[in-house]
N, C-alpha and C positions, 0 to 999 in steps of 0.2 A: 504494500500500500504506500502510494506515494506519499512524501512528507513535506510540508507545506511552513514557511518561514515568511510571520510577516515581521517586515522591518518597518522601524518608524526614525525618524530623530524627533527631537523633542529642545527647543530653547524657549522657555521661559512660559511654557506650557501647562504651570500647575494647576491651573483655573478652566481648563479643555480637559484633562489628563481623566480623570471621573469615567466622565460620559464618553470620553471615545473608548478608552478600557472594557467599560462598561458592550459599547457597540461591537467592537471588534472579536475579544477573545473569545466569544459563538463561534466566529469563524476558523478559530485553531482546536477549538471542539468537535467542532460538526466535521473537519477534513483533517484526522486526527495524527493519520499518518501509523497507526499500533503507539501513539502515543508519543511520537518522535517530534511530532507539531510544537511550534514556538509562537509566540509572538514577543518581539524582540523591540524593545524600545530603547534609543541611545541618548540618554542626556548629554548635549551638546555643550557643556559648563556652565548652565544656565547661571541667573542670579535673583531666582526667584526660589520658590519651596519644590522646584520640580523635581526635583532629586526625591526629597524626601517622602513627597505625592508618590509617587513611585514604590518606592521601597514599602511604602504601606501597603499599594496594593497588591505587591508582588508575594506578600504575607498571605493571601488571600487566594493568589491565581499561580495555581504552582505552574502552569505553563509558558505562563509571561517572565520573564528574561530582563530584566535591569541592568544597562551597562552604561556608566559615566566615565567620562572623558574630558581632557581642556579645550575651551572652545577653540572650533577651527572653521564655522562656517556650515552650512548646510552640503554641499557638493562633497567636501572632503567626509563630513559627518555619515552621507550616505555609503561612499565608497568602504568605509570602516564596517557599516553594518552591513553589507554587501560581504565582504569578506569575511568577517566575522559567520555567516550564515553559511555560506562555503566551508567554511575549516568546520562547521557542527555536522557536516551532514545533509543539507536541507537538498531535497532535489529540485524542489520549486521555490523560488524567492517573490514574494508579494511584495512591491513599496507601497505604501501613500504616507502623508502625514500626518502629524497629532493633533492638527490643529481643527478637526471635526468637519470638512467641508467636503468629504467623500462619502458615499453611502453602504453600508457593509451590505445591504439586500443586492446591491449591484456587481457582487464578486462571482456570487457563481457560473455566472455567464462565461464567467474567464474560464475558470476553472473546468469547465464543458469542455470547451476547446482547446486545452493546452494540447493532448496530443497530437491534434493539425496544425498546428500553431507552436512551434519553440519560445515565441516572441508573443503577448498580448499588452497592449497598449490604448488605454483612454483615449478619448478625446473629449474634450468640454465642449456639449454637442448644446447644453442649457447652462448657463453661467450666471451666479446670482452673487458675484467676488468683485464685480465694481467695474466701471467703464473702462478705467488706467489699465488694469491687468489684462483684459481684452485686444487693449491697445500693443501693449509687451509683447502679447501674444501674437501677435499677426508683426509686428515688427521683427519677431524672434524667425517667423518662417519666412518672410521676404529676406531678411540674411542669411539663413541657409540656404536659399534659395541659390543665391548671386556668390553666395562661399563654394557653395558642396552641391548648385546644381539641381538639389533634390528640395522636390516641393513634399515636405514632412508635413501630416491634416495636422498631430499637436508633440513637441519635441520634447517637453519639458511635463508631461501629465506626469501627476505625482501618485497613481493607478496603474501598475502596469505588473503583469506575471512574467518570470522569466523559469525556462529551465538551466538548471544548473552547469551541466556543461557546456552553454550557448557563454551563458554570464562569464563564468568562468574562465572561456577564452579570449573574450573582448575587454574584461574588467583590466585587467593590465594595461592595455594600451591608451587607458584615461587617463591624462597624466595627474600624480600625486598632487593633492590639493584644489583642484580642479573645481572651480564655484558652480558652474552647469555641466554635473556628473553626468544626470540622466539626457541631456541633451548627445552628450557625445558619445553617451553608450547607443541613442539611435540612429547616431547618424551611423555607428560606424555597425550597426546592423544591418538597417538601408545600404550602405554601398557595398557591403560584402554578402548580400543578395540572403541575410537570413530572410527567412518566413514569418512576418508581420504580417500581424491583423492588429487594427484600431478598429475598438468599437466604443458606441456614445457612452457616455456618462453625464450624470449629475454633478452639477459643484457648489455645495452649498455656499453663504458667507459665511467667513469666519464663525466661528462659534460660541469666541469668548476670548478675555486677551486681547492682546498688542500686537498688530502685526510688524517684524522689528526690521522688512524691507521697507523704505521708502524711497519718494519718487529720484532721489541724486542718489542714492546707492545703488537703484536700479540703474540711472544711468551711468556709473562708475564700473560697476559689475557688466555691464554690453558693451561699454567699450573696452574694455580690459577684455573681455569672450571675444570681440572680434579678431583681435590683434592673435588670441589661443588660436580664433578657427583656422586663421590665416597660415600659421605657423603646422598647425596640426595637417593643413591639407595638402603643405607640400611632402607633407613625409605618408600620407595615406595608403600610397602606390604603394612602397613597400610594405607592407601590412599585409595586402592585400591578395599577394601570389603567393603570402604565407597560411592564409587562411581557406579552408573549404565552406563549401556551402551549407546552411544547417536544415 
């Protein structure tokens, strides 16, 4: 029975952490794996009570997984629980975040299809996160677009199933600390021709908390990813005749 890893990170999330807890670990219940199932949350060194939100509930949910670290940012924080979930065993990795805007009723759709699909990926087909983020969003795929070519429906969905040795082979060549992890883990699915499917999803508004992106970080954070994509695309080719198809 296949075994099922979902990863979160978590900054400053104590006041969300409850209720997604709450919504999610049904879903490391229900797809149990003989018991092998996690759901795996990374405190990103918050500096709120999240840690400690955590560790209480983790008293309670013996399949949920507490792991803190010093802050490094969301991209690198994923990459960590990404590999972290690899080194336990997990044959399928689930991301989203803690921040309650995903809907746990809308996983098993994925979950149907992994084995047609190595690769399942969201897309925010209904968006209730704010006009700015919309905007991010479609500027995010007019630059992949004009970088890497490839018109991606959503690069960056914080929803997406992966199998292990897909993950596995591409996580590496993200480079370390890397702020748009999940971006360049599709792009470099996309041009190495895995087996993607996007399908819609929900996205709630935030749920509670501070969202601790704002509009000049955003900006600081894309232009700094262009200057990455830029750099990353001319070394791509080689990658590329190193890799088979999945």
């Amino acid at each position: 029975m296949d075994s099922l890893y979902i990863v979160m990170p978590a900054y400053n999330e104590a006041e969300n952490l409850p209720d997604v807890v709450r919504e999610w670990y049904p879903v490391v219940e229900t797809y149990h794996g003989d018991g092998r199932s996690r759901l795996v949350i990374v405190n990103d060194g918050s500096r709120d009570d999240t840690l400690a939100v955590l560790q209480k509930l983790a008293a309670t949910h013996p399949q949920l997984v507490v792991l803190d670290k010093k802050n490094s940012g969301h991209g690198a924080t994923l990459l960590y629980a990404y590999q972290y979930a690899l080194d336990h065993g997990a044959d399928y990795i689930f991301q989203t975040d803690s921040d309650g805007q995903t809907r746990p009723s809308e996983f098993a759709a994925f979950w149907a299809q992994r084995e047609a699909y190595p690769v399942l990926i969201g897309y925010r087909n209904h968006r209730e996160d704010g006009f700015s983020r919309i905007v991010v969003t479609k500027v995010l795929k007019l630059v992949l677009f004009c970088i890497f070519g490839m018109a991606v429906t959503d690069a960056n969905t914080p929803f997406r199933l992966m199998r292990r040795d897909v993950l596995a082979e591409y996580l590496p060549d993200v480079p370390k600390n890397f702020n748009l992890s999940n971006v360049m883990l599709t792009v470099l699915f996309l041009y190495n021709n895995v087996r993607v499917r996007f399908l819609p999803i929900t996205f709630r508004p935030r749920q509670g908390g501070v969202n601790s992106i704002n509009l000049p970080r955003i900006c600081r954070i894309g232009l700094r990813a262009v200057r990455d994509f830029c750099t990353i695309r001319r070394h791509m080719h080689r990658h590329a005749s190193s890799h088979g198809n999945a």
